[in-house]
N, C-alpha and C positions, 0 to 999 in steps of 0.2 A: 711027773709027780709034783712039779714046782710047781707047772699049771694048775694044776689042780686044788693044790694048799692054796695060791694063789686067788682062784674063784671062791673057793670056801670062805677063805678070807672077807672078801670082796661081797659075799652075801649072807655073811654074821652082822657085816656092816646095816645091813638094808633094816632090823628092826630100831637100833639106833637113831637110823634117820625118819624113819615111820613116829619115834616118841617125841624126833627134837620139834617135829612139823606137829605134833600135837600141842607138845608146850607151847609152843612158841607162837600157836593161835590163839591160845586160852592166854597167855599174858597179853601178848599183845590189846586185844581188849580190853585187861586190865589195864591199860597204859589212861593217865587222868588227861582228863580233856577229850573233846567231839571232835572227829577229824572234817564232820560234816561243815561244824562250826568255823572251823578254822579255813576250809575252801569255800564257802561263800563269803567270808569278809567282815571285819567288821562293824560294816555298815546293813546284813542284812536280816530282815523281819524274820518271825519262827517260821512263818510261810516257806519263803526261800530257803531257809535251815532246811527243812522235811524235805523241801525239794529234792535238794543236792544231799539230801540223806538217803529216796529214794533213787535217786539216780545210779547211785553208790551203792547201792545195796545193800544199805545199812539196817535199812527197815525190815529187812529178816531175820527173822532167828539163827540163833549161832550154829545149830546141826545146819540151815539151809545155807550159811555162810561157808561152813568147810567144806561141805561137799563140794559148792561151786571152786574153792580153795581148790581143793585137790582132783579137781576135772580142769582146772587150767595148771596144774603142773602138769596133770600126763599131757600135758597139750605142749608141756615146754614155755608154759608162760608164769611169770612170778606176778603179772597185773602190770598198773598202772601207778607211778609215784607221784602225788596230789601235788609234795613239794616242786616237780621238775616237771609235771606234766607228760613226762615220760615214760616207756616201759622199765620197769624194774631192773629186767635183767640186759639193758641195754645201759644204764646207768653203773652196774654194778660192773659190766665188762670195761667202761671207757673207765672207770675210777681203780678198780683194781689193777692193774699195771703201777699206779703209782704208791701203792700202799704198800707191794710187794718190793719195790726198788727198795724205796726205805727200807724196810723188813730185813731187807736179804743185806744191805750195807750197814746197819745195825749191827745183824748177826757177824758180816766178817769183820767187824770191826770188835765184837766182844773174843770170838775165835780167835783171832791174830794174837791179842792179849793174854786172854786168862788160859790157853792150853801150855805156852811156853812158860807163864808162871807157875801153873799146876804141876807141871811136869819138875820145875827147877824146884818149888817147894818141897815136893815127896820126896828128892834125888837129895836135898837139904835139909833136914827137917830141924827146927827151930833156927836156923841161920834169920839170917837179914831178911832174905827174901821169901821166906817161910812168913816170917812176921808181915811182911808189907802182904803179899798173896791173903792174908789172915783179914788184913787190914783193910783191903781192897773188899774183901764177900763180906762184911761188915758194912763197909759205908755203903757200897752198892745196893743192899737189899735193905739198906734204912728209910732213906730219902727215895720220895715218891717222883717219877719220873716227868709230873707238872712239873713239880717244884725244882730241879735238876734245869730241865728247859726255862725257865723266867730264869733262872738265876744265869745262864748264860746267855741268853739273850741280852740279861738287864749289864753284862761282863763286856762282851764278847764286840755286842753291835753297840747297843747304848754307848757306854763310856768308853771303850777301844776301837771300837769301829773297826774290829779288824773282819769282818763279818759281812755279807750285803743284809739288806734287809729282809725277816724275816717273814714273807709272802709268797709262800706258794713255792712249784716248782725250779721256775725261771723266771728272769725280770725281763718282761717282753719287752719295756721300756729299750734296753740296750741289745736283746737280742731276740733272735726270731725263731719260734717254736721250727723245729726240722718236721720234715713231713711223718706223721706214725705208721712205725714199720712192728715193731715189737712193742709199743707204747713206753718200755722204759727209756727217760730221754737222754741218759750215758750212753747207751745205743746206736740210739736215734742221732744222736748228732755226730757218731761218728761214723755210723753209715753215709749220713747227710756231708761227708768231710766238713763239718763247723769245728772247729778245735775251741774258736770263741764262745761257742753255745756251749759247749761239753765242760768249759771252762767255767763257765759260769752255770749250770746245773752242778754240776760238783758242789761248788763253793755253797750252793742252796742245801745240798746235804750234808753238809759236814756236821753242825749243830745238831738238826736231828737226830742223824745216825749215833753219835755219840750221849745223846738225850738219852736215846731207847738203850744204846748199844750197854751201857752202863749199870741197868737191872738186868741184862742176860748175862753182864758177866759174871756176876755173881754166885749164879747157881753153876755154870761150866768149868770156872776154874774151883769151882767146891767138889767136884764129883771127879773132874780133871785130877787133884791132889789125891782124893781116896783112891781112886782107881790105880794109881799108879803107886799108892803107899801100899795096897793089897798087894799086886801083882810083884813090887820088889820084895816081898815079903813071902813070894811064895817058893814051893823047893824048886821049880827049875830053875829060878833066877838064882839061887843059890848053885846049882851044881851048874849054870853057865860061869859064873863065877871063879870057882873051884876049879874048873878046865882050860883057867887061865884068859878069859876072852877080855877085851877089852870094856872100859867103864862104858864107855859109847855106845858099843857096841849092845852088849847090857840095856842098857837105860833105853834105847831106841828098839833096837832090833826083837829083842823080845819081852822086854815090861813094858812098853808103849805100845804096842801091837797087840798084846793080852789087853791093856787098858782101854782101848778105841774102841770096843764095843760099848762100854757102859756110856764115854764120851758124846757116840755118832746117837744113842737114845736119848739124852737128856739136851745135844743139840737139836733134835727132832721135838723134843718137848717142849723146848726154849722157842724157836721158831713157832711154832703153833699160836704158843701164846702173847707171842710178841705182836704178831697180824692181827690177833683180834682185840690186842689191849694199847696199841698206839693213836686209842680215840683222844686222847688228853694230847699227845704230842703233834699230832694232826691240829687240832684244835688252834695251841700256842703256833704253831709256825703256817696257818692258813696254809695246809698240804691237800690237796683235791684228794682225797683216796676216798675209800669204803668205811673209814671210821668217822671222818665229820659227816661224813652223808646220813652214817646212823644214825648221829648226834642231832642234824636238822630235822628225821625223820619220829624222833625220838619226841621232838619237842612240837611237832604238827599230831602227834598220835597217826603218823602215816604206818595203818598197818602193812600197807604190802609194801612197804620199804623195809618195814623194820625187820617182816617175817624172810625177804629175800637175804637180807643182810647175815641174821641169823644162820639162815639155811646153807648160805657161801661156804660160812664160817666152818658148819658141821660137816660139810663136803671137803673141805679142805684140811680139815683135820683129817679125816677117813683117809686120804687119798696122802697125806703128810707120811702117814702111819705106815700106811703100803709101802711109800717110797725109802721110810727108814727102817721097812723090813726087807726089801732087795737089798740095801747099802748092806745090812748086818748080814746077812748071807754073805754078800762077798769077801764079808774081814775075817767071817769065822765061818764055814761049809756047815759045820753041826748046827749052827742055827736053821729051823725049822720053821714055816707059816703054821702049823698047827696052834703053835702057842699064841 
């Protein structure tokens, strides 16, 4: 029966991805600027523009354009990126590893935070730490997550230097990329035994992660405090109460546990939207992932960069969603894929 939900699941999904691959041809077009223009250079005549337009197949019309679109995905191919010269989804594979590292040390870095504040909040409610919890999803969803990033970098590395600088993964400079096994390189260099590498890839993430990590906290320790202000508020936490059990006991064993479904959705929601919106944090700390590559892609009008990017994006959501519908199953049985 789970199979089942499961597949259903899994092919409600499919018109979704049928509309984002329409949009996201018809914009893309819309994107300003010739991509023709831009790969022949700025040294060349209208001549050579039509050329490298024809070559492109630009000089078709836009039905003769999707359809070739979508006779090279059933084929498994997302094209060619003008920017890299390369296949789309050969770009998209080597860079995604590093947008995910980020992504996912972000997330545990807001998780670690805002669920023991949320939890101490609801268990306190206007104490101290009610207020700073209060104080925290306030500042966090103020300030925009550029401006977060310069302001520690201009902190952190500039005037404190307590920071390496901000480029990229690792400073090949001092150490040496480990050979790619899972492409994340906390991994990687400790498969590779480098503790040096590992050491220093760390120390490249730390900024970032707390860049990013600082707008998901916001919304999880907000949903973190409701969810756990409902649940103590409900009657069995009262008649565990009343039967004499301990505050801990309480607080953990069963208003925490009721609470973690709403928690494990909105970290499902937070993650989704963190991978596809870390183009500005990518940006500030020169991060190789799948959001500057939009950004370069963006700024060439490379459509089949931009449309594989998109398309990632929509897959990855889909398959996010499936993942935090097996998690809710196992915190709560009644939870069903129909919904």
């Amino acid at each position: 029966m789970g199979s089942f939900s499961l597949l259903r699941r899994v092919a409600g999904a499919i018109p979704s991805l049928i509309g984002v691959i329409i949009v996201t041809f018809l914009l893309s077009r819309a994107l300003p600027g010739d991509p023709a223009v831009y790969f022949a250079g700025p040294a060349a005549n209208a001549e050579s523009v039509q050329q490298v337009r024809e070559s492109l197949g630009l000089d078709k019309s836009w039905p003769e354009q999707f359809v070739r679109y979508v006779l090279d995905l059933a084929h498994g191919s997302l094209g060619n990126a003008l920017t890299t010269g390369q296949p789309v989804l050969d770009d998209l594979v080597q860079r995604l590893p590093a947008s995910m590292e980020l992504t996912l040390c972000a997330l545990l870095f807001a998780v670690v935070l805002a669920v023991p504040l949320g939890v101490l909040a609801a268990a306190k409610p206007d104490s101290l730490v009610d207020h700073l919890c209060r104080a925290l999803v306030t500042v966090g969803a103020a300030f925009p997550t550029f401006f977060v990033a310069l302001l520690f970098v201009y902190l952190f590395y500039y005037l404190l230097g307590w920071v390496p600088q901000p480029l990229g993964r690792l400073d090949e400079i001092y150490y040496s990329m480990p050979p790619t096994v899972t492409g994340f390189l906390l991994v990687d260099t400790l498969l590779a035994g480098d503790l040096e590498a590992f050491r220093g890839a760390a120390a490249q993430l730390v900024l970032p992660s707390i860049s990013l990590g600082l707008f998901a906290l916001a919304p999880i320790a907000r949903m973190t405090r409701a969810a756990m202000l409902t649940a103590l508020g409900s009657d069995f936490v009262r008649t565990a109460r009343a039967n004499g059990l301990s505050r801990r006991t309480v607080l953990f064993t069963y208003a925490f546990r009721n609470a973690l479904l709403g928690i494990v959705n909105t970290m499902g929601m937070v993650f989704s939207f963190l991978l596809g919106s870390n183009v500005l944090i990518e940006q500030v700390f020169g991060w190789p992932g799948v959001g500057s590559y939009a950004v370069s892609a963006v700024i060439a009008s490379d459509y089949a960069a931009v449309q594989g990017f998109i398309l990632l994006m929509a897959v990855a959501y889909v398959l996010l969603n499936l993942a935090v519908d097996l998690v809710a199953g196992l915190i709560d049985p009644r939870v069903r894929f129909e919904g």
